[in-house]
N, C-alpha and C positions, 0 to 999 in steps of 0.2 A: 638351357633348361629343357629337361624332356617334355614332352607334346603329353599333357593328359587325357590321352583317347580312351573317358572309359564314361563319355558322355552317354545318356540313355536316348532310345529312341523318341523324338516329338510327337506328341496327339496335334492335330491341326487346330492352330490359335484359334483363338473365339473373334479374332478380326479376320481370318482367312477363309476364305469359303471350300468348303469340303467338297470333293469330285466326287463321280462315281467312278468306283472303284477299279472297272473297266473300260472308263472314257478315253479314247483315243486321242491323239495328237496329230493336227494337220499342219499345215505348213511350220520350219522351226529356221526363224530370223537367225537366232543364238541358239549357243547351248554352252553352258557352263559343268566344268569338270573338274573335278579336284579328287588330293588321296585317292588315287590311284595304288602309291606303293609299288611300282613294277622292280624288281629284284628280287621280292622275297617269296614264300611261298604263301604268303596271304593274300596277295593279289588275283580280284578275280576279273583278270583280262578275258575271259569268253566272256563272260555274260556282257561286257562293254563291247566288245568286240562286235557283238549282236546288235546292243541298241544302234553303233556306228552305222551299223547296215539297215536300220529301220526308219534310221533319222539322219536326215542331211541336210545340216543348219549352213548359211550361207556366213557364218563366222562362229568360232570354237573356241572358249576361254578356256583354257588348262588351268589353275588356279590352284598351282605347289603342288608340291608331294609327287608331282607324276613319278619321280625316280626316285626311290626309297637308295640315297648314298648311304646315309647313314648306316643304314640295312646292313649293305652291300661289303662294307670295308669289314664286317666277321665272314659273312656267308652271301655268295652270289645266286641266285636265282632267276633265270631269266626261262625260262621254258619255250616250246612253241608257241604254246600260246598267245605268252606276252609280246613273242616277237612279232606273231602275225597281228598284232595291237598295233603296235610300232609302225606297222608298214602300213596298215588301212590308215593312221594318220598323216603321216608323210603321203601317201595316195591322195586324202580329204585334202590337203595344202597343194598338193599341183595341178587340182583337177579345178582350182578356184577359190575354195572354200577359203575365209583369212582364218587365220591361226595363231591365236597371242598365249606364247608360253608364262605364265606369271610365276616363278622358282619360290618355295615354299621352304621351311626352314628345314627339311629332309634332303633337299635338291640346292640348299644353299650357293654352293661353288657354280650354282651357273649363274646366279646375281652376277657376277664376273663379266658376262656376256651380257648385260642387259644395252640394249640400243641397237645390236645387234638382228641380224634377220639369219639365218641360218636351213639351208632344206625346202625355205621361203615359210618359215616358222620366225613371227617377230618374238624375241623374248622383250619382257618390261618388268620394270619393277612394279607396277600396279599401272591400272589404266582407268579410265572414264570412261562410260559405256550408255550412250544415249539409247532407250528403248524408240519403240517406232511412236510408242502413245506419248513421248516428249519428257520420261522421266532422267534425269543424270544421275548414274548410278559408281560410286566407287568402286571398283574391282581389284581385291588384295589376296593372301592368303589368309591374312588374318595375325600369323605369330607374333606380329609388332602389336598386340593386344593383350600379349602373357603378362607384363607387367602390372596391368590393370586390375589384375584378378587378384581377390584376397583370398586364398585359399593356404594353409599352413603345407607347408613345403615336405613334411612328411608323411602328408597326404596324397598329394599331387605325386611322390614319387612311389609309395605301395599302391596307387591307381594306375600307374604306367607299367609296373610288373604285373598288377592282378591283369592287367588287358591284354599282355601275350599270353598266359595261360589261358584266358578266356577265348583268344582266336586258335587257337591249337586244337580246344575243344569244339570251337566251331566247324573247323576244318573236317574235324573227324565224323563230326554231326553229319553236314554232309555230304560226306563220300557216303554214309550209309544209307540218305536220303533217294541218292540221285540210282543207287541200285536197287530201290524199289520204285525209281521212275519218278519220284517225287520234286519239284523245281526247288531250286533255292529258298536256303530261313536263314534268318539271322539267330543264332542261336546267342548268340554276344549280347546282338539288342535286348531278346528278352531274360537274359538274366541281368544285365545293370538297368534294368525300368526302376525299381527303385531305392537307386542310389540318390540319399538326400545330398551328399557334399557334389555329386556329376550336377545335378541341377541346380545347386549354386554357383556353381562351376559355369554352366553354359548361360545361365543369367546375366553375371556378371559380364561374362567377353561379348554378350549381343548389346549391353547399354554400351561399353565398350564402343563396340563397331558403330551404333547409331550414333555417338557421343560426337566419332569421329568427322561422321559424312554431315552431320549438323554444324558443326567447326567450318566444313568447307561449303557452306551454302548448297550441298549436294540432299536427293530426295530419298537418296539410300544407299544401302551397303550390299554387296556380292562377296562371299567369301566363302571358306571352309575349313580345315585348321582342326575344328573339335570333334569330325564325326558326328554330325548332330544335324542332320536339314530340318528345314521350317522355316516358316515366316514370320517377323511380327514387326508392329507398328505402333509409334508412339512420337506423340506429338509432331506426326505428320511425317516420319521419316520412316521409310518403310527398310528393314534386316531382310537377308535373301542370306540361307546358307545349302551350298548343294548336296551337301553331305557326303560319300565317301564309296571308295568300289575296293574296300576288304572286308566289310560288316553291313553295310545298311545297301550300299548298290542304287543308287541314285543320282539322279541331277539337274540343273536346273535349266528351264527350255524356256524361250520366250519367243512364241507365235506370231504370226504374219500380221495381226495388230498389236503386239507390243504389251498383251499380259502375258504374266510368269506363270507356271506351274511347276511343280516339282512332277518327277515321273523316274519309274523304276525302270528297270535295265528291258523289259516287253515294248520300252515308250507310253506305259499307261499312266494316265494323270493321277497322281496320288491329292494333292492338293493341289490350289491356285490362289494367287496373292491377290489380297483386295484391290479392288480398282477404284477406289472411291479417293485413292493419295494425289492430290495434286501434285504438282511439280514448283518445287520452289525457286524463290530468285535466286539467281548466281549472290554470290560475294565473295571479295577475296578471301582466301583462306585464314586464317585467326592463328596468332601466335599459338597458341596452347594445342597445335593438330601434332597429332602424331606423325614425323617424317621417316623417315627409311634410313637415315642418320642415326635417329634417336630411338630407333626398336632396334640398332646393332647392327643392320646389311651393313 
């Protein structure tokens, strides 16, 4: 099933507390990355490239997509740029930093390797990610949630073509920006702002995700999948999604006490997750959780 990346950008929840908009990031525990996309030409490996160097978490969740196969098997792109991505990563992995590649349904074939440690990159099919403030967090890509979604199927696939014409004309957006000096827009975000079926669309896969981490007695979900960051919170389980580095350029960072913020590719905090979520009790996982069997890996 094609991935419907033509989710709109989030306003920060009425439960998440709004940053200012130049607030800086100090110490980073974690940092969560996902959609990447490196192959194609939509990948924008400098501006990550940059945050890499601004922000040096002492563990690095990849979180799917980092390698756009799919992409790949019509048209390969890999540029300098992308490759000098490639190497500050492998660099952050030898120099200490842990590094858990989580393979996303674009990067599928390296499910294959999961258990695996590689470059001293661990790949997993998903992981459990205790914050420092005592939260237990699921960490997945998310596509084992497509199923979930009620969306009519001739929708979901004229969403998936309108979204390459829409990054195409992003692209060109800005080359024309960046010769007037001008930094990175999302020119994507702000034409699918509003699409009503992209916001049923992402409604659905975050009850989804929280549905999930509630099943397993866990306090919350870490993913990415839809192109979509933001936070939200509902009956005590809090959603974290980091959003994506070919349209929105974000990710997700958790601080040397153990809250989240979301933050753009300068490292500036765009929003930050309530703190007010307690941490629930463990319990065994509940027949009805979604496994990695039963979303197709």
């Amino acid at each position: 099933m094609p991935v419907p990346h033509f989710a709109p950008p989030s306003s920060p929840a009425s439960s998440a507390e709004a940053a200012p908009r130049h607030a800086s990031l100090g110490q980073v525990r974690t940092l969560f990355i996902s959609d990447v996309h490196l192959g194609t030409p939509d990948c924008q490996a400098a501006l990550l490239a940059k945050l890499l160097r601004r922000v040096r978490p002492e563990r690095l969740y990849l979180v799917g997509d980092i390698v756009d196969l799919l992409a790949m098997r019509k048209r390969a792109v890999l540029d300098k740029d992308q490759q000098a991505l490639v190497a500050r990563v492998l660099r952050l992995a030898r120099s200490g930093c842990e590094v858990i590649y989580i393979p996303g349904n674009h990067d599928a074939a390296f499910r294959r390797l999961c258990g695996l440690k590689l470059h001293n990159v661990s790949i997993e099919r998903r992981a459990i990610h205790t914050t420092g403030s005592g939260r237990r967090l699921l960490v997945s890509h998310g596509d084992e949630f497509d199923t979930h979604v009620r969306i009519a199927p001739w929708l979901l696939t004229l969403g998936d073509g309108m979204h390459g014409f829409i990054l195409s004309l992003n692209r060109w957006c800005n080359r024309a920006r960046g010769m007037f000096g001008l930094p990175y827009w999302s020119l994507a975000s702000a034409l699918k702002r509003r699409s009503g079926v992209a916001q049923r669309y992402v409604a659905q896969f975050e009850e989804a995700a929280m549905r999930q981490a509630r099943l397993e007695g866990l306090d919350g979900y870490v993913g990415g999948h839809i192109h979509q960051a933001g936070f939200r919170v509902e009956d005590g389980v809090l959603y974290c999604n980091d959003g994506d580095w070919v349209e929105h350029c974000t990710a997700l960072a958790e601080d040397g006490d153990g809250a989240l913020h979301l933050i753009d590719w300068q490292g500036q905090i765009i929003e930050t997750a309530p703190r007010h979520v307690m941490p629930r009790q463990a319990v065994p996982p509940a027949t009805e959780a979604v496994t990695p069997e039963m979303a197709g890996a």
